[in-house]
TIVEX-52848 format. One record per residue (C-alpha): residue in three letters; x, z, y. Coordinates in Angstrom, 1 decimal. Each point is the difference from the previous one (the first is absolute). Last residue first. Example, Ala and Ser with C-alpha at 12.3 -4.5 7.8 and 13.67 -1.06 7.14 Angstrom:
! residues 2
+------+--------+--------+--------+
: code :     px :     pz :     py :
+------+--------+--------+--------+
:  Ser :   13.7 :    7.1 :   -1.1 :
:  Ala :   -1.4 :    0.7 :   -3.4 :
+------+--------+--------+--------+
***
This chain:
! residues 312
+------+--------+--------+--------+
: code :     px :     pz :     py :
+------+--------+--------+--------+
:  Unk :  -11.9 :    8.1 :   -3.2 :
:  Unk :    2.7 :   -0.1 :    2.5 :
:  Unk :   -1.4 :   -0.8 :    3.4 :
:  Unk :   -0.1 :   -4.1 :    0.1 :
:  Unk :    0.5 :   -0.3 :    3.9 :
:  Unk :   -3.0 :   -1.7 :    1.3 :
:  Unk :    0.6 :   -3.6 :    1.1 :
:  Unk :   -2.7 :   -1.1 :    2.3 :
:  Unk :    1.3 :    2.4 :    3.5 :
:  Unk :    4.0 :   -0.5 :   -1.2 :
:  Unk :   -0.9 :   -3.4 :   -0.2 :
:  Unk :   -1.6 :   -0.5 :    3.1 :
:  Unk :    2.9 :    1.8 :    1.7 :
:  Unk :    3.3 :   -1.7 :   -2.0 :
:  Unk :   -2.3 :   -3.2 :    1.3 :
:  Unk :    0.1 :    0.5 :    3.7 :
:  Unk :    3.8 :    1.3 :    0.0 :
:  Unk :    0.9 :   -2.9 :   -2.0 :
:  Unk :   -1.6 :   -2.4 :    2.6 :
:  Unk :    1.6 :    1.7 :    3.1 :
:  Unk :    3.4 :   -0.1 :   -1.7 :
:  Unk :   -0.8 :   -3.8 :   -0.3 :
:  Unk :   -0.6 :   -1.2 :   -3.3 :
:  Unk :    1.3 :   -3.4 :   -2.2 :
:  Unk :    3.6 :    0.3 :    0.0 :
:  Unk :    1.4 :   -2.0 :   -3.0 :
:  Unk :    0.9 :    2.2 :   -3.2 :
:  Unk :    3.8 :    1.9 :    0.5 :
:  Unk :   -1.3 :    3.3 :    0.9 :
:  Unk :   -2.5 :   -0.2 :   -3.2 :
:  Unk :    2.3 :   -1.6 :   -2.5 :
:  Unk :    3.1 :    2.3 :    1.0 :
:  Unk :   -2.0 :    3.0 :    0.1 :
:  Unk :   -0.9 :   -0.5 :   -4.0 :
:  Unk :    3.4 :   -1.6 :   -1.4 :
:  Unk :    1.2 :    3.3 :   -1.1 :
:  Unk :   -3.0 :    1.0 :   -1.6 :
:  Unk :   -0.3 :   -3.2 :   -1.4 :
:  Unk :   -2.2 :   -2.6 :    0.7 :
:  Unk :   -3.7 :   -2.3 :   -1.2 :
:  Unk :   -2.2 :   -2.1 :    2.4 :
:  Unk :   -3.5 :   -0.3 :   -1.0 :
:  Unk :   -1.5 :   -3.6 :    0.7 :
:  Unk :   -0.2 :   -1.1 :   -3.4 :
:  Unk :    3.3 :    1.0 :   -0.6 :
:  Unk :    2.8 :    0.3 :    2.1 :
:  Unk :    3.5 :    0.6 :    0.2 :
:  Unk :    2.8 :    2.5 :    1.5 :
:  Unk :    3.7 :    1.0 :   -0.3 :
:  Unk :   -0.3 :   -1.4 :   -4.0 :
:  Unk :    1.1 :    0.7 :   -3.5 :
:  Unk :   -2.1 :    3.3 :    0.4 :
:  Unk :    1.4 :    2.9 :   -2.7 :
:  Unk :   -2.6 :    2.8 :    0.2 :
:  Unk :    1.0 :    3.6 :    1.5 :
:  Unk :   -2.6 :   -0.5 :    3.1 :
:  Unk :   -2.5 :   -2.8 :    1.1 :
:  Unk :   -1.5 :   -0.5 :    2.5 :
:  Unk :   -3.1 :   -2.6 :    0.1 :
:  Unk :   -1.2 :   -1.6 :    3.3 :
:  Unk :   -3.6 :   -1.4 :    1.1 :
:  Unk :    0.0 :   -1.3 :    3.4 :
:  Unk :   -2.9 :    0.7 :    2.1 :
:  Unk :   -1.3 :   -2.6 :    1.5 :
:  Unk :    0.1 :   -0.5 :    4.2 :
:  Unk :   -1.6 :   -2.5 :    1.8 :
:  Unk :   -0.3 :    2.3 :    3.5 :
:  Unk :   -3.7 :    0.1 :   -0.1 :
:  Unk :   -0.4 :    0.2 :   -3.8 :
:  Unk :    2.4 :    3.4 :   -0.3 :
:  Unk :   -1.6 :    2.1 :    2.5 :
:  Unk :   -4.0 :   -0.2 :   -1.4 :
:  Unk :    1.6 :   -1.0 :   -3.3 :
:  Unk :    1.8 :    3.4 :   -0.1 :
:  Unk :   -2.2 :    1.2 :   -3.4 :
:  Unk :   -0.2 :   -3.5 :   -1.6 :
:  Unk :    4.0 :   -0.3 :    0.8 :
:  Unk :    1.0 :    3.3 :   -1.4 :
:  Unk :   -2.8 :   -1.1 :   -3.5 :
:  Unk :    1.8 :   -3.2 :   -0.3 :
:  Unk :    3.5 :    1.5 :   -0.1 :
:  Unk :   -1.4 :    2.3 :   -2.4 :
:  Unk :   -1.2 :   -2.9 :   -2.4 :
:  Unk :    2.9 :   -1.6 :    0.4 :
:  Unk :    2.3 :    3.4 :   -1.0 :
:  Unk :   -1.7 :    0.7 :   -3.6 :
:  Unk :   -0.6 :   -4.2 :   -0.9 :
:  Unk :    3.8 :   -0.1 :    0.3 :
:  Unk :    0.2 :    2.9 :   -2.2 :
:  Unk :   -2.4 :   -1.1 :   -2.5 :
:  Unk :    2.5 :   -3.4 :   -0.5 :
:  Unk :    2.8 :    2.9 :   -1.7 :
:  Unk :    0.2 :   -2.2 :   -3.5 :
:  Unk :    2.7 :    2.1 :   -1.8 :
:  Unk :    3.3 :   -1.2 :   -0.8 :
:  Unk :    1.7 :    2.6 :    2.2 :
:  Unk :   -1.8 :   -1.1 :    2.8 :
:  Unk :   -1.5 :   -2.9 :    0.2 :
:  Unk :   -2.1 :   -1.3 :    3.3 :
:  Unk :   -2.2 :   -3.7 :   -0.7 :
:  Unk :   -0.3 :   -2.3 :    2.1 :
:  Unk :    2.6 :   -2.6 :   -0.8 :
:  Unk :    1.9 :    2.1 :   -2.2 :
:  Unk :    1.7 :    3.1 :    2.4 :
:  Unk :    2.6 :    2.7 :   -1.7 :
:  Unk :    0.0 :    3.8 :    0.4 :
:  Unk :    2.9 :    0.8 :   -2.7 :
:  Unk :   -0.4 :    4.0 :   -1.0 :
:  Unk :   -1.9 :    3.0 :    0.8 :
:  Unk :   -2.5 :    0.8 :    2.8 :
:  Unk :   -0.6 :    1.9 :    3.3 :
:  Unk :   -3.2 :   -1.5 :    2.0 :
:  Unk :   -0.8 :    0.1 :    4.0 :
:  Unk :   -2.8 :   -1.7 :    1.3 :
:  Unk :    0.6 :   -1.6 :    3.8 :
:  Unk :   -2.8 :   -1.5 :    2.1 :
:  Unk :    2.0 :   -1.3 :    2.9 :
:  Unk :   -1.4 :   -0.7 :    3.4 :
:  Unk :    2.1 :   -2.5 :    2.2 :
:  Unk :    3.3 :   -0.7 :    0.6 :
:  Unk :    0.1 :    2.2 :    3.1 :
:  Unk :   -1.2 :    3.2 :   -1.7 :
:  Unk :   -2.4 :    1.6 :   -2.0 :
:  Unk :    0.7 :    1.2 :   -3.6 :
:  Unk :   -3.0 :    1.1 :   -2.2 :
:  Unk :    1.6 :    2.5 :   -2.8 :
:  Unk :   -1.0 :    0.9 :   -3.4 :
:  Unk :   -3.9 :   -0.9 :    0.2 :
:  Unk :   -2.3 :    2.2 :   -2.2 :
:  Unk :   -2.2 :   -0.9 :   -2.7 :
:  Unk :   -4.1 :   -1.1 :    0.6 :
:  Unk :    0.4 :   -3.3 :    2.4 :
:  Unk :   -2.5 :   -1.6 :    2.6 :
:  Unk :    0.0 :    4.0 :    1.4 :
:  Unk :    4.2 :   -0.3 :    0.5 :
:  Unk :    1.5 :    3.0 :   -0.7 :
:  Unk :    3.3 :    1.7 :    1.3 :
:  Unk :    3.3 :    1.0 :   -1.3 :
:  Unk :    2.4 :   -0.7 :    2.8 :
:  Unk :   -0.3 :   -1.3 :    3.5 :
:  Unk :    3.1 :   -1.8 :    1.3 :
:  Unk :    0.0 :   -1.2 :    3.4 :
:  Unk :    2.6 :   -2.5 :    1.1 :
:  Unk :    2.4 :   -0.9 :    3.3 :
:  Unk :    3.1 :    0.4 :   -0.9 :
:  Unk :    1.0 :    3.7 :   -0.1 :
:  Unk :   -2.7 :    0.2 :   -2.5 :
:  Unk :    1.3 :   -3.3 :   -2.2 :
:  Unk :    2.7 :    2.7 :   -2.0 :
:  Unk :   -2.6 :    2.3 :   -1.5 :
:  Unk :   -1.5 :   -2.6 :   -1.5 :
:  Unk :    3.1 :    0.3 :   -2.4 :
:  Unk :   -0.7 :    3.7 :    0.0 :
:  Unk :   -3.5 :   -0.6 :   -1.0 :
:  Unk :    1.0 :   -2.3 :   -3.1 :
:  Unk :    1.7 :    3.1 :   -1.2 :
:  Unk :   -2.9 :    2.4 :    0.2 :
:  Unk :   -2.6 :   -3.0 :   -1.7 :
:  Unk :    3.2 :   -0.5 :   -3.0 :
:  Unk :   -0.3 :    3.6 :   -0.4 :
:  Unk :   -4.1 :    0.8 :    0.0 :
:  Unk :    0.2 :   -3.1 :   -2.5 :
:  Unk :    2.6 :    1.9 :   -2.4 :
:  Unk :   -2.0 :    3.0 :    0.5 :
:  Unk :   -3.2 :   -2.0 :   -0.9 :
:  Unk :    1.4 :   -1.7 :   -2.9 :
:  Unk :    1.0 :    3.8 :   -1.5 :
:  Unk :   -3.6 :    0.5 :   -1.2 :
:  Unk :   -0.8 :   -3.2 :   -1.3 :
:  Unk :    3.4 :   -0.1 :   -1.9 :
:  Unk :   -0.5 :    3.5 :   -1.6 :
:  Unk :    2.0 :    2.7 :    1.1 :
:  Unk :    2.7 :    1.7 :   -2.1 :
:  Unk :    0.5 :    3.4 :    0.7 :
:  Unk :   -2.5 :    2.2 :   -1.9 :
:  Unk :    0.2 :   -2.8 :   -3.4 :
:  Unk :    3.5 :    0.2 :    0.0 :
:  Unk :    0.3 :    3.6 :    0.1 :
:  Unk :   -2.3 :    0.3 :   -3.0 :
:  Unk :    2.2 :   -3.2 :   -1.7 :
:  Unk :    3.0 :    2.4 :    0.5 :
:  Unk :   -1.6 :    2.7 :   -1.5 :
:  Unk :   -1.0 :   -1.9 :   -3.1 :
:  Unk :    3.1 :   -2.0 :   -0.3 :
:  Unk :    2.3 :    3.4 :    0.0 :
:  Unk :   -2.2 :    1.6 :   -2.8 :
:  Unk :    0.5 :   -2.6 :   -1.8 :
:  Unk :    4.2 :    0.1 :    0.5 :
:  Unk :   -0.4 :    3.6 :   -0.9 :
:  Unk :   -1.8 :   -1.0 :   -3.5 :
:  Unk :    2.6 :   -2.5 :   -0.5 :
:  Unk :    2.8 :    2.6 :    0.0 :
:  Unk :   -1.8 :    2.0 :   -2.7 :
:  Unk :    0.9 :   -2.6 :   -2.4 :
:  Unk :    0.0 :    1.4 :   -3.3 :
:  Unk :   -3.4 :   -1.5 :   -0.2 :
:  Unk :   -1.9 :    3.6 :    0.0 :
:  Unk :    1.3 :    0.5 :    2.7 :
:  Unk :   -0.9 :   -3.2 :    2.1 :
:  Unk :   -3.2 :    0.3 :   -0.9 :
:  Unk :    0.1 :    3.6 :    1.2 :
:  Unk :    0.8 :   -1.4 :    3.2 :
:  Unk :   -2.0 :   -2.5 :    0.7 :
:  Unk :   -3.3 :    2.0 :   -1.3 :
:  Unk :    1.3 :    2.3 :    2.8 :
:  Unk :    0.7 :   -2.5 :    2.6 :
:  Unk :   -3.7 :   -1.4 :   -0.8 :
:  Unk :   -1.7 :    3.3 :    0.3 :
:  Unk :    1.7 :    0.5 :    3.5 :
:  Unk :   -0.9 :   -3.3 :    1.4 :
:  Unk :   -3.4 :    0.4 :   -1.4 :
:  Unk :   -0.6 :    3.3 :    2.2 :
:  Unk :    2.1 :   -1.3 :    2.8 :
:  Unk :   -2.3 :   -3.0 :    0.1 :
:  Unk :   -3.3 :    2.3 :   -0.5 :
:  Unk :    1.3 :    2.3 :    3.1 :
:  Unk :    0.7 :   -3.0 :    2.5 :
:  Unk :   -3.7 :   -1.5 :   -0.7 :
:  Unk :   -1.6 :    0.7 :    3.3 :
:  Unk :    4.0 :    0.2 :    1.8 :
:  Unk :    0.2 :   -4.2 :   -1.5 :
:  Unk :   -3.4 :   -0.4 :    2.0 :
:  Unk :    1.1 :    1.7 :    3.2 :
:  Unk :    3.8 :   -2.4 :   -0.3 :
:  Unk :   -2.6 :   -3.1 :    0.2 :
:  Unk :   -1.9 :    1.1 :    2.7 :
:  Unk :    3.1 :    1.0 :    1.6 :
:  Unk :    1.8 :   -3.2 :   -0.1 :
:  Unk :   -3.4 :   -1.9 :    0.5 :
:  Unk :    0.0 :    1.9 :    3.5 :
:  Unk :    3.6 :   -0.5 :    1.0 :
:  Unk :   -0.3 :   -3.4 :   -0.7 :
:  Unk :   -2.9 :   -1.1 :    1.6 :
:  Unk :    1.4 :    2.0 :    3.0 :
:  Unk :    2.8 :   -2.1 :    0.0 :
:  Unk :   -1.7 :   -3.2 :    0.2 :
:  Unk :   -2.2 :    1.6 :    3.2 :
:  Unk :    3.2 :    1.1 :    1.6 :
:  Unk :    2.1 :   -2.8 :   -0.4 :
:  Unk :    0.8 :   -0.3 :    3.7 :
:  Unk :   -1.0 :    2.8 :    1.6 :
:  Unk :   -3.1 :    0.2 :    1.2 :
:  Unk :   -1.0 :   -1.9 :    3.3 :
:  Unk :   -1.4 :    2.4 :    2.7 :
:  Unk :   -4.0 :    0.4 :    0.2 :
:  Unk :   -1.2 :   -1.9 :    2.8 :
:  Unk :   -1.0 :    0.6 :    3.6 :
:  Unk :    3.1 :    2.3 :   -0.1 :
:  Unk :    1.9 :   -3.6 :    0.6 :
:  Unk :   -2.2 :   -1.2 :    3.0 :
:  Unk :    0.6 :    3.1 :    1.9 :
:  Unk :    3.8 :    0.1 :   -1.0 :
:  Unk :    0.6 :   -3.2 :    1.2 :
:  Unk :   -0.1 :    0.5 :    3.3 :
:  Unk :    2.6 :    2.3 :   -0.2 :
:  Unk :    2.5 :   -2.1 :   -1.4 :
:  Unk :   -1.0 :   -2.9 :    3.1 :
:  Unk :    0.1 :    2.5 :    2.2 :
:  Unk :    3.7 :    1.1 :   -1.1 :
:  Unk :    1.7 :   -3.4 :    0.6 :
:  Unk :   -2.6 :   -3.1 :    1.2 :
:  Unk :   -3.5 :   -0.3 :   -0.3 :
:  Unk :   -1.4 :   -2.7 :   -1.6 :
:  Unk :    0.1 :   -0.3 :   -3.2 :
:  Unk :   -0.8 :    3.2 :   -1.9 :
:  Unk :    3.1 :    0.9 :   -2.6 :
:  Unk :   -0.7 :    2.1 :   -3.0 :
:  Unk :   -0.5 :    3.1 :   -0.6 :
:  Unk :    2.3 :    1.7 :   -3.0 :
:  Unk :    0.2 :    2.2 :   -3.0 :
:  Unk :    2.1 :   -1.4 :   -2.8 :
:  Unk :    1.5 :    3.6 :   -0.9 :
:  Unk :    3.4 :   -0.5 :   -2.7 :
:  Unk :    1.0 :   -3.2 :    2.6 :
:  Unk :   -0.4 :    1.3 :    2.0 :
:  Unk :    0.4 :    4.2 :    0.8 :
:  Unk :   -0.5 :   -0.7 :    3.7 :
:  Unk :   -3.1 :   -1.3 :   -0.2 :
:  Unk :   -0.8 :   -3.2 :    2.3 :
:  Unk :   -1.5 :   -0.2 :    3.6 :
:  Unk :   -0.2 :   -3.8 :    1.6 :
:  Unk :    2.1 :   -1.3 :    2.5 :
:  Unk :    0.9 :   -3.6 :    1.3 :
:  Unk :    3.9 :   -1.3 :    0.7 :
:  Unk :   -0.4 :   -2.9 :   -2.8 :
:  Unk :   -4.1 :   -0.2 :   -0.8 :
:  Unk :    0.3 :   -3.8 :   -0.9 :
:  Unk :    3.3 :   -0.1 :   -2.3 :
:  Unk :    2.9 :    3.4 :    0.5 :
:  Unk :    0.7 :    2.9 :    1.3 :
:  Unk :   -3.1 :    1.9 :   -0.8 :
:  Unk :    0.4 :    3.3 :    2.3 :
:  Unk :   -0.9 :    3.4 :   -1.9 :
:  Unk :   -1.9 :    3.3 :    1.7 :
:  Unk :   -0.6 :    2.4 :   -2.1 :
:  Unk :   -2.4 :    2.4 :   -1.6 :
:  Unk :   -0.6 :    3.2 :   -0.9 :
:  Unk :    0.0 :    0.9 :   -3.5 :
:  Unk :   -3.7 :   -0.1 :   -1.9 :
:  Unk :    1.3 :   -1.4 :   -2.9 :
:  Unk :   -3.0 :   -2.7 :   -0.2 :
:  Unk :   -1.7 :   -0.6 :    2.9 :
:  Unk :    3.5 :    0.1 :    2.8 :
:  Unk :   -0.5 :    3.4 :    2.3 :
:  Unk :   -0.9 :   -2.5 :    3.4 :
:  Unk :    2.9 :    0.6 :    2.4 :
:  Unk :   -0.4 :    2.5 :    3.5 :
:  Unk :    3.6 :    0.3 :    0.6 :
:  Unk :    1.4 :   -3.2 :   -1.4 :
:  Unk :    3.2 :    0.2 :   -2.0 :
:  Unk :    1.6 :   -3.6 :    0.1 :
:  Unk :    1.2 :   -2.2 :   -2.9 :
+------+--------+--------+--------+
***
């Protein structure tokens, strides 16, 4: 990476930015300006087509302040989290005093009922239960809360797998919004195999495949399928005036994290499913479809219809 007197201050950390070379696929020897604190600082402009070396970086600048820069990866899941984590620890401070109040009176009653047993030992052991249950109940977060820092996660480490296809030729956009579809989009992947609709999950157990039906841990999981189709469709309805010219469909693609996946890659009903480690592998190795040109054209019309989903 190059110092470039003169460099863009990168949208999300501010830090001056740099000059970096992708070595590798359809952009190999090209320029674009990235943050020098990545990958903790995702800030970045992409790569204009047709200008070589520096002028082609600094092209892109105009085009990428046109837009508001990507948020982080994550970011929208996470802030979910944060917020319901708070709300939640708000509503145990409103009634903090009257749990320490009967906490208190119980350890007591505990107590002198142990006493008056002969076994005053039992009383501290009470006592004991009740404050560890009040700790309990402070720090442990319900499932519905803590799914949404698990999913913030799994979205942060299928973004440094993406990571990897940059120097090759694809655009990443993270977190953004579709207006055929009401949730947020993980990740839209770019590149020369195509454009890649890619939701993100983080589960438990066996992930296993019967007929055309996903099971996860025992449990029916079909809704997820349904979940990353209909966003596929929604990308493809929003870029149809790119997309339907060049014969392109957006390919629908599930990651997913910590699960046990019998299997490099499979499909059902049209949606492929990975793991995180097999992730850049299926995209760089898919059959070349786009020219750098074509990806460039694209990664522009969708980062002008796909807002990025600001946390909410």
């Amino acid at each position: 990476m190059t110092s470039v007197a003169g460099a863009p201050s990168c949208p999300r950390c501010g830090e001056e930015m740099v000059l970096k070379t992708a070595e590798r696929g359809s952009y190999a020897g090209q320029q674009f300006w990235a943050c020098p604190r990545f990958p903790k600082c995702w800030g970045r402009r992409g790569i204009a087509p047709n200008q070589p070396g520096r002028e082609r970086a600094e092209a892109s600048i105009a085009l990428s302040d046109s837009a508001a820069p990507d948020p982080a990866p994550g970011e929208s899941a996470q802030a979910i989290f944060e917020r319901r984590s708070a709300a939640r620890l708000e509503r145990i401070r409103a009634v903090w005093p009257v749990l320490v109040g009967l906490a208190i009176v119980l350890m007591v009653l505990l107590f002198l009922t142990g006493v008056s047993i002969g076994l005053p030992w039992l009383g501290v052991v009470g006592a004991a239960v009740v404050v560890v249950s009040l700790v309990y109940l402070v720090m442990d977060r319900p499932q519905f809360i803590e799914a949404w820092r698990i999913g913030a996660a799994g979205e942060r480490k299928t973004a440094s797998r993406l990571a990897e296809l940059e120097d090759g030729g694809f655009v990443i956009l993270h977190d953004r919004r579709a207006p055929a579809y009401g949730g947020n989009l993980d990740q839209v992947a770019i590149g020369p195999s195509g454009v890649w609709l890619i939701e993100t999950k983080s589960l438990r157990g066996q992930v296993e495949m019967t007929g055309d039906s996903l099971i996860v841990a025992g449990q029916p999981r079909d809704k997820m399928i349904e979940q990353v189709y209909r966003q596929a469709t929604a990308v493809q309805i929003a870029l149809r005036d790119v997309l339907t010219p060049l014969g392109v469909t957006v390919a629908p693609l599930l990651c997913i994290h910590r699960a046990r996946l019998p299997f490099l890659d499979r499909t059902i009903r049209g949606v492929t499913l990975v793991s995180g480690k097999a992730l850049a592998r299926t995209l760089r190795d898919a059959p070349v479809r786009l020219t750098a040109d074509h990806v460039q054209v694209i990664a522009d019309a969708a980062n002008q219809v796909l807002p990025t989903a600001r946390p909410r």
